[in-house]
N, C-alpha and C positions, 0 to 999 in steps of 0.2 A: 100147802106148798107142793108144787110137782117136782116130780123127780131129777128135774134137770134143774132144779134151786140149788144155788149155793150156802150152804148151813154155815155160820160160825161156829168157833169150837175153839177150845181153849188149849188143845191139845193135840195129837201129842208131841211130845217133845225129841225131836231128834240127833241123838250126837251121832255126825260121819267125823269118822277120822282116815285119814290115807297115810298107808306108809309107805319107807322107801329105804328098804331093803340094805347094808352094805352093800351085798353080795346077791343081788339081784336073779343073778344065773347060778349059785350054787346051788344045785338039788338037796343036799343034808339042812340046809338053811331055811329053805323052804318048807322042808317036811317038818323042820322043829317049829317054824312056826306056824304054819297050818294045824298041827296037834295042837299043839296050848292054845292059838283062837277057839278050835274048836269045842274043845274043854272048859272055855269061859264060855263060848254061846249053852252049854248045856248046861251049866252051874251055878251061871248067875242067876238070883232069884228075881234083880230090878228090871230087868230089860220083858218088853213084852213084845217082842221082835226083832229080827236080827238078819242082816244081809251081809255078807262076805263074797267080795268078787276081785277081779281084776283089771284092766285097762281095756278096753275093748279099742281095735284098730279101725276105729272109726274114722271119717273125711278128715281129714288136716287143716284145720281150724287155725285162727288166731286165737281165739274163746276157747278153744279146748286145751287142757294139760291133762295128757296121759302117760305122764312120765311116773305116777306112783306106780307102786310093786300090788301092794295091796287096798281096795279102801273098803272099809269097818261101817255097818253102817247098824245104828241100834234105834232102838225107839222105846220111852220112859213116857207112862203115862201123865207126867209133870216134873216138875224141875226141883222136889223133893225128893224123888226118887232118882234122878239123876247124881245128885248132891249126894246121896247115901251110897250109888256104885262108885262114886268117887274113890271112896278109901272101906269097899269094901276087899273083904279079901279075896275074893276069885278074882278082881281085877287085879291088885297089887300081885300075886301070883302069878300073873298072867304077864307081867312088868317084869320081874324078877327072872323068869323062866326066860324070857326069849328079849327082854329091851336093849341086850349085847346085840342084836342082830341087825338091827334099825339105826339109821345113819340119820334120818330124819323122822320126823310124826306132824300132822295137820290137824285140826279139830276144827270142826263148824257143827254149833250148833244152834236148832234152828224150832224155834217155838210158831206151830200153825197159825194162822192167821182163821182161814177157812175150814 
């Protein structure tokens, strides 16, 4: 195989979530949930990587929605491990600590093909 083959792979699995803020522009709202995300990217034991961003003001698409505040992006070696951050506790805490703040949540998740 040369390096420019495409491998199949059964993995890994990745949950993005996007949220959307009530309060989009209050700063105390932001800073609370910035802290408790980033308190689950450190504590959760399932995740074997972890992106946190924001909208980027890219071209003005039909295709594009950059209206979320935040989107969450994790990646679970399989979908048993996702299943287990489901109702573990760094998450549920991480729910409890700051899900007053969030008006809306998105979830796609998306098992590799390649």
């Amino acid at each position: 195989m040369t390096s420019n083959s495409i491998q199949n792979t059964m993995g890994p699995l990745l949950h993005i979530v996007f949220f959307w803020l009530k309060e989009p522009n209050n700063k105390s709202h932001r800073s609370q949930f910035e802290k408790a995300i980033k308190k689950l990217i450190n504590t959760n034991p399932q995740a074997t990587s972890n992106h946190l961003g924001c909208p980027v003001s890219s071209e003005k698409r039909d295709v594009v929605d950059n209206s979320f505040t935040y989107c969450y992006t994790m990646s679970f070696p399989n979908l048993e491990s996702h299943d287990i951050y489901q109702t573990d506790p760094t998450h549920k805490l991480f729910i409890d600590e700051v899900g007053h703040l969030w008006d809306r949540v998105v979830v796609n998740d998306s098992n590799a093909l390649l």
